[in-house]
C-alpha positions in Angstrom: -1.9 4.4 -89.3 0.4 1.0 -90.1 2.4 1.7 -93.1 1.8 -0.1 -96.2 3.0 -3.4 -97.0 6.1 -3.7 -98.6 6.5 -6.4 -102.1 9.1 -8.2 -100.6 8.7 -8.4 -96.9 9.7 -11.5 -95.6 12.9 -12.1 -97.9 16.0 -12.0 -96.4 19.2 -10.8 -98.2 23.2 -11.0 -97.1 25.8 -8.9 -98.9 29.0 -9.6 -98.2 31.3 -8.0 -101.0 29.9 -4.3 -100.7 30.9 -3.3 -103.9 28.5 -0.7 -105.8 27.0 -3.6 -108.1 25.8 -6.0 -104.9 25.1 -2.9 -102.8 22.4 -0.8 -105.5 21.6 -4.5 -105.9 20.7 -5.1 -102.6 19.2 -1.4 -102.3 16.1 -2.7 -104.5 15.5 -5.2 -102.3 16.0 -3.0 -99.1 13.7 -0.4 -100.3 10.8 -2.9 -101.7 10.5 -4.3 -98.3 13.3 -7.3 -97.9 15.5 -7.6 -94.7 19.5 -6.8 -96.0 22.1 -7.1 -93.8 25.6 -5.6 -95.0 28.3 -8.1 -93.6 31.3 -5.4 -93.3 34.5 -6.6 -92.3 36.2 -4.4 -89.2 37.2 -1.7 -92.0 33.9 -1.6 -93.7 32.5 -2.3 -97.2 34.8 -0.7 -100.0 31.6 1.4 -100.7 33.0 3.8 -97.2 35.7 4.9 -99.4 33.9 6.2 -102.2 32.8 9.9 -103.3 31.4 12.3 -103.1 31.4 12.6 -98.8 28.8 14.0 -96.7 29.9 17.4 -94.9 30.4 17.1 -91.2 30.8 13.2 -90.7 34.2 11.0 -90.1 35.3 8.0 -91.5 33.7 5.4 -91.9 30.5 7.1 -92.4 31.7 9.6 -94.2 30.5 8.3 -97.9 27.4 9.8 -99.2 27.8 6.8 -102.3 27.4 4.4 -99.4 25.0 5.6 -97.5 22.8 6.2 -100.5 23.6 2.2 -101.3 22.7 1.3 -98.0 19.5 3.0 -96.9 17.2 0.6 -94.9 19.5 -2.0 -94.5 21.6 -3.5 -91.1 24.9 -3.5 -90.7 27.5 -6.2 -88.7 31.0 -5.9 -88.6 32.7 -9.6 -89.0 36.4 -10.7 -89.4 35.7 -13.9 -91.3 39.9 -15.0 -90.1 38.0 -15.6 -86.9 36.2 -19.1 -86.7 33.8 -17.4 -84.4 32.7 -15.2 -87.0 32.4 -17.9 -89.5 29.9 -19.9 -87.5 27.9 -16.4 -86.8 28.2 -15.8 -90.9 26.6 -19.1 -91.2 24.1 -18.4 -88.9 22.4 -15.7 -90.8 23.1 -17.7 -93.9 21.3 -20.2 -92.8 18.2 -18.6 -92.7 18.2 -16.0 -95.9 17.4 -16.4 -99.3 19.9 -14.9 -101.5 23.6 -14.0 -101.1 25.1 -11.4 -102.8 29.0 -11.8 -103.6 31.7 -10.8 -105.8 33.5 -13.4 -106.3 32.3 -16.4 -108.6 31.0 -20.2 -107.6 34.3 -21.5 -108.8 36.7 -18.6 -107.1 35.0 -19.5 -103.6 36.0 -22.7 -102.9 39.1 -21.8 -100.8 37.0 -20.1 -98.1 35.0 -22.3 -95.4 31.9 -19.9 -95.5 31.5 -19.3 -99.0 32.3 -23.0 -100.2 29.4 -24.6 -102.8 29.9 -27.7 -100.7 29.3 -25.9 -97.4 27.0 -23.1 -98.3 24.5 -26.1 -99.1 24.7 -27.9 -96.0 24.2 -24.0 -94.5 21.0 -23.4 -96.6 20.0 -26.2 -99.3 17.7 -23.7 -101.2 20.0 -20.7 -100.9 20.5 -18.2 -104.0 23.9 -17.2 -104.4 24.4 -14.2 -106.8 27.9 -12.8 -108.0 28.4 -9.4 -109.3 31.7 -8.9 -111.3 32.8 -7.4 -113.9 33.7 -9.8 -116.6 32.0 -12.9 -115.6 34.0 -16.4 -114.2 34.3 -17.1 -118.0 36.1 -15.5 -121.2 38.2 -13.4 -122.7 38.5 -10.4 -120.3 37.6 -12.7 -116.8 41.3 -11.8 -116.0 41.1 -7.7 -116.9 41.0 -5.5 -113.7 37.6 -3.8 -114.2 36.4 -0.1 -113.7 33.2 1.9 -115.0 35.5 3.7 -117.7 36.8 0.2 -118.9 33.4 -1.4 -119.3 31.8 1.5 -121.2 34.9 1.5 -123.6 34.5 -2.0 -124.1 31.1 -2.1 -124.2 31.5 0.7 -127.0 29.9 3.5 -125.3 32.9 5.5 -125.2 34.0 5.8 -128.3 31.9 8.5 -129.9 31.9 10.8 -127.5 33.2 14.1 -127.1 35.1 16.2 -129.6 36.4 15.5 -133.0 40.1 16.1 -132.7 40.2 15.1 -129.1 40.3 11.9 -127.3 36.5 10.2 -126.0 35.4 12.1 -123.3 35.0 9.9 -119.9 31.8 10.1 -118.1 32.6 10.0 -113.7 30.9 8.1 -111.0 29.5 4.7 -111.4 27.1 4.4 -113.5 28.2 0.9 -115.2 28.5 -0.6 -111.6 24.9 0.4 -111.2 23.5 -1.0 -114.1 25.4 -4.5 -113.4 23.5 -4.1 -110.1 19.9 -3.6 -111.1 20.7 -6.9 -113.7 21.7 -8.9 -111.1 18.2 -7.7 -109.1 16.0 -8.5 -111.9 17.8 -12.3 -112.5 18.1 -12.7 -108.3 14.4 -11.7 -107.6 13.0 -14.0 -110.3 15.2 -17.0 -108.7 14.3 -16.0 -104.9 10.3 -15.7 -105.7 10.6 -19.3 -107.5 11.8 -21.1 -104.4 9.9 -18.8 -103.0 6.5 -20.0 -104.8 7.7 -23.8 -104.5 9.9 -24.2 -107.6 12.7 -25.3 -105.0 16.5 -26.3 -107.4 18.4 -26.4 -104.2 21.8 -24.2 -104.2 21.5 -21.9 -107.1 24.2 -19.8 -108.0 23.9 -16.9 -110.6 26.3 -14.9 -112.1 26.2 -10.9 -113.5 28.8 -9.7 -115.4 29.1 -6.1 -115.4 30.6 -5.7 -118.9 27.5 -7.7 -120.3 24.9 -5.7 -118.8 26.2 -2.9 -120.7 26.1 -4.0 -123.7 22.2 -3.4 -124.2 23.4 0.5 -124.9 25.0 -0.2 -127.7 24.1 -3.7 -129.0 22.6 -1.9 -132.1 25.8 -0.2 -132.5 27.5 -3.4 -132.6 25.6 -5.3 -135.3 25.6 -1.9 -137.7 29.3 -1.9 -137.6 29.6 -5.4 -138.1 27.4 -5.2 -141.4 28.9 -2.2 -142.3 32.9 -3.6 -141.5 34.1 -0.4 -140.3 33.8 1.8 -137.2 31.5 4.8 -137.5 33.6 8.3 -136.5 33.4 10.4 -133.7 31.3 13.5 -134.8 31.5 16.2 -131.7 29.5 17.3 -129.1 25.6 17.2 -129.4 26.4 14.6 -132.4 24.2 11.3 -132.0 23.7 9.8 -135.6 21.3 9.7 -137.6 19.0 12.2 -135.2 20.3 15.6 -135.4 19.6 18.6 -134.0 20.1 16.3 -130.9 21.6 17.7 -128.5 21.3 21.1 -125.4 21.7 23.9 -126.3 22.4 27.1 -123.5 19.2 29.7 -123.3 19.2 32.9 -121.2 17.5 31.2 -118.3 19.3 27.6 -118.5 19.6 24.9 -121.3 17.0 23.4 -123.8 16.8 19.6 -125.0 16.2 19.5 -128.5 15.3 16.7 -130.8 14.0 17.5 -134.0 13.5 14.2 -136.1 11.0 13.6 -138.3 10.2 16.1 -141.1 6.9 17.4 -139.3 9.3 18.3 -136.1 11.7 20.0 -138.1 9.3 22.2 -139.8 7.7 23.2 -137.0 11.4 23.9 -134.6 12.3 25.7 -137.3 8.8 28.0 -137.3 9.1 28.4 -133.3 12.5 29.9 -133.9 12.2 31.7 -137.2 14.5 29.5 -139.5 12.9 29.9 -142.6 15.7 29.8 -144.7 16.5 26.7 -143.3 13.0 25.2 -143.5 13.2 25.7 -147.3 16.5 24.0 -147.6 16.1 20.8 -150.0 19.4 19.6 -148.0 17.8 19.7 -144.7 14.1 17.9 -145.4 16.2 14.6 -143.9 18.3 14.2 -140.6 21.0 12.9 -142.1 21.5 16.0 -144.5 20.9 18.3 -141.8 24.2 16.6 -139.9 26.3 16.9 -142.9 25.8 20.7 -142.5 25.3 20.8 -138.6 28.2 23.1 -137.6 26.3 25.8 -139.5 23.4 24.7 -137.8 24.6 24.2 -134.5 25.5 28.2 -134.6 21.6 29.1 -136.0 20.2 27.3 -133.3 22.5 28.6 -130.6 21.9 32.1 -131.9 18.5 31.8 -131.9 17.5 30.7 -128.5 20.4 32.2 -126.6 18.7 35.4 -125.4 15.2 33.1 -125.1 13.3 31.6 -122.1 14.5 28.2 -121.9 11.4 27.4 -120.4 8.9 29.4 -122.7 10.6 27.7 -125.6 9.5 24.2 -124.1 5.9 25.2 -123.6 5.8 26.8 -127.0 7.2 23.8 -128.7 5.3 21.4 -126.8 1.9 22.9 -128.3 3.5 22.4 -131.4 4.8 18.9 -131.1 8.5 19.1 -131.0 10.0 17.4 -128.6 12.1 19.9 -126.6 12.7 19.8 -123.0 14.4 22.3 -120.3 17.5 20.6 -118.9 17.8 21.5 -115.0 21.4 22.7 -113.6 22.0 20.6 -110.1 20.8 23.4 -108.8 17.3 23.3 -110.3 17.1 19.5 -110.4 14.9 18.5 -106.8 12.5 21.5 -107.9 11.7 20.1 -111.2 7.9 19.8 -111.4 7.7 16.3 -112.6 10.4 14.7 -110.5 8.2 16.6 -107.6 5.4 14.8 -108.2 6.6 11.6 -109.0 9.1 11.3 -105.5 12.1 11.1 -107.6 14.4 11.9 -104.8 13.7 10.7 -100.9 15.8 11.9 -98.3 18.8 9.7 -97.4 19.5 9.6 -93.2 23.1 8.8 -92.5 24.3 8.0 -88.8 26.7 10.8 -88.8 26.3 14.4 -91.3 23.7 16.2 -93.2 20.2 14.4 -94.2 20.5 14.6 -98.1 18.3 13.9 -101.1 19.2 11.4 -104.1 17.2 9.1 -106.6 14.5 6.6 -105.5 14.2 3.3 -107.2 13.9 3.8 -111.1 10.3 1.8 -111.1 7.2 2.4 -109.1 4.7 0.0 -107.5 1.5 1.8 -106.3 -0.6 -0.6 -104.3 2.9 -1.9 -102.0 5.1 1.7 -102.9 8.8 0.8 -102.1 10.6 3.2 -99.1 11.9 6.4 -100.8 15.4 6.0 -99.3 15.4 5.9 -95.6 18.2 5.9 -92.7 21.9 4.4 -93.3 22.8 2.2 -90.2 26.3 2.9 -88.8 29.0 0.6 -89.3 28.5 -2.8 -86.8 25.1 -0.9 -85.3 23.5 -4.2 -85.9 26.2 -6.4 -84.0 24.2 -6.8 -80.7 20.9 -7.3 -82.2 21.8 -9.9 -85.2 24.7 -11.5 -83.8 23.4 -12.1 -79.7 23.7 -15.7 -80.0 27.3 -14.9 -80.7 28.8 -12.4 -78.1 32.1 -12.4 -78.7 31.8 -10.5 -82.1 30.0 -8.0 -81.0 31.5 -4.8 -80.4 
């Protein structure tokens, strides 16, 4: 039985920069069907050096980030000093639609392959799309970027973690991730135009990183400028004006609880036997409720500490409050709903353990995308792709 057809088969994609933000980028192509081919230089893309590492395999395939990025796509190992390599670049460029860089339109001028001027004698309807973290423009273009630096900027950071201490940090990438999945939705819509006959000629697009972020807290922005000061930091489980908001730990893992509108309250506080708290005048609203939330935090933790995490969720569910068990990494694949939605597809690396992670965040029914897939090695591609060009093959 042929396999389904795949929403964007037939669209080819080149990333050259291999940074997180073009790599998930090119991942939702990859796994929706397009042709991506990760143009590595002899070291590999800078996504090989990232954590956390796949037991059992050696550098360069060593990165479980990377070979998450990079399921279903090809792989050719170029050094762009040589002019041999150039005209091979150029050659795949020729006949893609999109290119997926770092560096902006203006930044790429010193560099044969990646000249406006050249790139559109290459491919005169090519879509060049750069992923960076501040943009080719403004205040912060010059800044070195990280994920910490964007979510503080963006204002993420600020408000949490606890009261006397400094913001708590969240790890991994998540910032560079969400620049990449802009970048896909802005690319795509480009690429199916010329695509459908709306031809501009060279387009190039730009994503800063630092403005895709800012949809988490654009709110939070135009309160405080209305308001003219900066809300404070409350603690953890603290997310004004919602409160109780927050997990708290049950003797069989952790519940999610949100308890917002007066009908909720009334009825968490019947599930867990709270009835001097149900008659409080001073709790009937959220925001009174956090005035006093230390004294509640230490109700609620009392109450449901020597509970069923997940007989609490059922129970509250069949009275409308929103609660929710919250899986440890060791319960997480064997969560019923994630199950049944294919949440997490196996990742195949060329080297180490098979491993699970997150499918694309959106589903398509009719032409489903690949749930992750196998991770070419670094330059396996070389002989296929680049045969026209034998001396850059390995």
């Amino acid at each position: 039985m042929s396999e389904a057809p795949k929403p964007l088969d037939g669209i080819s994609i080149i990333d050259v920069s291999g940074t997180v933000g073009t790599a998930y980028c090119a991942k939702l192509f990859a796994d929706h069907g397009a042709t991506v081919i990760n143009v590595e230089p002899p070291g590999g893309h800078p996504t090989r050096q990232l954590a956390p590492f796949i037991a059992n395999a050696s550098h360069p395939e060593a990165s479980a980030m990377h070979a998450w990025l990079s399921t279903n796509k090809s792989s050719v190992v170029l050094d762009l000093q040589q002019l041999e390599a150039q005209r091979a670049l150029q050659d795949q460029i020729s006949s893609a639609q999109l290119l997926l860089m770092e560096t902006g339109e203006k930044a790429c001028t010193g560099h044969p392959c990646f000249d406006p001027d050249q790139l559109r004698q290459t491919n005169k309807d090519l879509v060049v799309m750069s992923i960076n973290w501040f943009g080719s423009d403004g205040p912060y273009r010059d800044y070195v970027g990280s994920d910490a630096t964007v979510q503080s900027l963006a204002g993420m950071i600020r408000g949490i973690g606890p009261v006397e201490g400094p913001p708590l940090l969240p790890t991994g990438y998540q910032a560079q991730i969400v620049g990449g999945l802009t970048a896909f939705v802005g690319a795509m819509t480009q690429v199916l135009a010329q695509e459908l006959g709306n031809k501009a000629g060279l387009t190039w697009l730009e994503t800063s990183i630092l403005e895709s972020n800012l949809c988490f807290t654009e709110v939070g922005a135009v309160a405080t400028h209305k308001l003219d000061r900066l809300p404070p930091r409350m603690g953890v489980n603290r997310f004004p004006p919602t409160y109780p908001l927050g997990i708290f730990p049950c003797r069989d893992g952790w519940l999610g609880v949100t308890a917002l509108t007066p009908s909720q309250w009334q009825a968490f506080c019947a599930l867990l036997g709270m009835d001097e708290e149900v008659r409080n005048p001073d709790y009937a609203t959220a925001q009174g409720r956090l005035q006093d939330s230390r004294r509640i935090d230490r109700i609620i933790a009392d109450k449901v500490r020597d509970r069923s995490a997940e007989e609490l969720f059922h129970r509250g569910q069949a009275m409308r409050v929103p609660l929710a068990p919250v899986p440890t990494m060791e319960q997480l694949f064997d969560v019923d709903q994630y199950v049944e939605r294919g949440a997490f597809g196996q990742v195949v690396p060329p080297q180490g353990q098979a491993f699970q992670a997150p499918t694309t965040p959106f589903r398509l029914f009719t032409t489903p995308s690949h749930p992750n897939g196998r991770v070419s090695a670094l330059g396996a591609d070389n002989k296929t792709l680049l045969s026209t060009h034998p001396e850059v093959s390995p």
